[in-house]
C-alpha positions as CSV (number, residue, x, y, z in Angstrom):
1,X,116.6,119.6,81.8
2,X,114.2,118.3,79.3
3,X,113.1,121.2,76.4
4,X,109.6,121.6,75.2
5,X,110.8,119.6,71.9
6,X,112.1,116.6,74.0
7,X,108.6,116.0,75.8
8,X,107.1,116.5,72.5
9,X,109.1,113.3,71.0
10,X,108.7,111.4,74.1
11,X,104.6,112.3,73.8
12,X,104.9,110.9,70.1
13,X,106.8,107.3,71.3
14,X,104.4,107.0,73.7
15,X,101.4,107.3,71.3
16,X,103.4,105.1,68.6
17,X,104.6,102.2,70.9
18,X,102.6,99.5,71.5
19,X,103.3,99.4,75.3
20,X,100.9,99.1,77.9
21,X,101.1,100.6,81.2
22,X,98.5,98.3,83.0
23,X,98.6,96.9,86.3
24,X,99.1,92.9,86.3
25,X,97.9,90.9,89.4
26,X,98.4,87.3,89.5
27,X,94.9,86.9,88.5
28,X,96.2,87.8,85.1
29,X,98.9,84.8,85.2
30,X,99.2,81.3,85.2
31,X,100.3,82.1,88.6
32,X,96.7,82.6,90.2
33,X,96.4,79.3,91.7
34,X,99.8,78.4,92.2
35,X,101.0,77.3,96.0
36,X,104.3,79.8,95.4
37,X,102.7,82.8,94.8
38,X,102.8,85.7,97.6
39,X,99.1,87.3,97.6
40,X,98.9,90.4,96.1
41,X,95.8,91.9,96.9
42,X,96.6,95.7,97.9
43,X,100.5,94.5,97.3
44,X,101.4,94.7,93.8
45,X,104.9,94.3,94.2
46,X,104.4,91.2,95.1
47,X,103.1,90.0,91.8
48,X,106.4,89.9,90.4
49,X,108.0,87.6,93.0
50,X,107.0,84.1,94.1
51,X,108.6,81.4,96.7
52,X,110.7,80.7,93.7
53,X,111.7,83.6,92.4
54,X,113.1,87.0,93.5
55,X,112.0,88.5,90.0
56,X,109.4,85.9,88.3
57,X,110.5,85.2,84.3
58,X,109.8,88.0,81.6
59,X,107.4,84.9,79.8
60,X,105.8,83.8,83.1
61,X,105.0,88.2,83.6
62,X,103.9,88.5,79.9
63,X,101.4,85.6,80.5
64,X,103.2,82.8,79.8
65,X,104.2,79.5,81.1
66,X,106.1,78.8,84.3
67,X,108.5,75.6,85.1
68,X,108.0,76.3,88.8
69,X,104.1,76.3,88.7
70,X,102.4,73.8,91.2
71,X,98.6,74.2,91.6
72,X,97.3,74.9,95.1
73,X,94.3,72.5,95.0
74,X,91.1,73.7,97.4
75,X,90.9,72.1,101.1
76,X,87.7,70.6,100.8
């Protein structure tokens, strides 16, 4: 069982790290308009998985590029 002393440390990472603990939603990624996304609205596990991948790339989650992307165009 965690001490007093342990949370203590663990309280002081958290403050030092530069890690963010915010929700993504493919409205944050290149995957927004992209015809292999799974919609995500009230489902945020599904922002990390597309048609083409069980788990989406580390680079395409930390807003990167994707190799798979293929932009849904509108149906007007």
């Amino acid at each position: 069982m965690a001490t007093n002393k342990n949370l203590s440390t663990i309280d002081e990472k958290f403050q030092k790290d530069k890690l963010s603990f915010n929700l993504v939603t493919n409205d944050n990624l290149i995957c927004k308009d992209c015809r292999n996304r799974f919609k995500d609205k009230g489902m945020p596990c599904n922002t990390s998985k597309c048609v083409k991948y069980e788990v989406k790339p580390d680079e395409v989650l930390d807003g990167g590029e994707c190799v798979e992307y293929d932009v849904e165009y509108d149906k007007e």
